[in-house]
N, C-alpha and C positions, 0 to 999 in steps of 0.2 A: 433451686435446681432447674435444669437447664432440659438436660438430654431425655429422650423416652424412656433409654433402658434406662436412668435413675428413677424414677419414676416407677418402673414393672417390676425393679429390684426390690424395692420398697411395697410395694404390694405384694409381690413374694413371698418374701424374707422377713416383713414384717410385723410385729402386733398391729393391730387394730384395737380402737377406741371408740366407742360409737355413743353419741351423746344425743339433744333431743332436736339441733341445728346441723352438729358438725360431725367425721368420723376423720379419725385419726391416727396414720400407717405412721410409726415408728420401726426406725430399724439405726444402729450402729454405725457409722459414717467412718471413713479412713481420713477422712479431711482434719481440717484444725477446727473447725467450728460448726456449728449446725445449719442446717440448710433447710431451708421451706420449697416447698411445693404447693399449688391451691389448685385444683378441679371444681371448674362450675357448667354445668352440662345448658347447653342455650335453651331449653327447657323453663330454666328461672328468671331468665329476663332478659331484656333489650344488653345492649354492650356495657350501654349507660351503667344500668343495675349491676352488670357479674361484674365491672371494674370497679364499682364504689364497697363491694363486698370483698373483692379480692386487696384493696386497698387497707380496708376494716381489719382483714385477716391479716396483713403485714405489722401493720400497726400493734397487734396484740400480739404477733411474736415475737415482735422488739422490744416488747416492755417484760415477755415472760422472761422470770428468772429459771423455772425450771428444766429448759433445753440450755446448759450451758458446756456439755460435753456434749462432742464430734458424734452428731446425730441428725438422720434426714427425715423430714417430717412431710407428708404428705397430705393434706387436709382437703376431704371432699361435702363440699357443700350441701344440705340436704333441704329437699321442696321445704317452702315456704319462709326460707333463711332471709327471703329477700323484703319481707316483710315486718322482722323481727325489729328489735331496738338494738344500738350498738351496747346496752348495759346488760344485755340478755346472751346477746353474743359473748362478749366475755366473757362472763361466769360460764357458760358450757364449754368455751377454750379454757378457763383458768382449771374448769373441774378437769376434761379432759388430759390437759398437762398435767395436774399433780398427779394423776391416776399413771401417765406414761412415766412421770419421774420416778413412781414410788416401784416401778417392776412391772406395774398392771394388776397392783391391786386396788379393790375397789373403796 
């Protein structure tokens, strides 16, 4: 995702997931495929840091199977993600996804 208002659309309009690193705005897409977003507030580190996490976060939504219909995903980074391991990362995306796959159940 590119533009703001995809972005404020999805915050809007969409579920929320909130996990014990990451939260996560689902909402419905008109596109063909799914679309990411990452928010890292400079709060969590140098440049260095929010792009080797924003990197981390693309990485594991290209490997998720669970967003495979036309849906925008917005993923905001929460204090102390920057200090995490990337296997800890995961499992709170991979839980978070299945929880947005399943409807938003827990």
């Amino acid at each position: 995702m590119l533009r703001r208002a995809d972005y404020l659309g999805t915050y809007a309009s969409g579920r929320r997931f909130v996990g014990r690193w990451l939260v996560l705005f689902v909402r419905p897409a008109a596109g063909a495929c799914a679309r990411l977003g990452v928010t890292i507030t400079k709060k969590t580190g140098s440049a260095v840091v929010r792009n080797r996490l924003r990197r981390r976060l693309r990485e594991l939504f290209r490997r998720n199977d669970g967003f495979r219909s036309a849906v925008d995903v917005v993923v905001n980074v929460r204090p102390g993600a920057e200090e995490t391991t990337f296997a800890e990362l995961s499992r709170d995306f991979q839980k978070l996804a299945a929880r947005a796959g399943a409807g938003g159940t827990p």
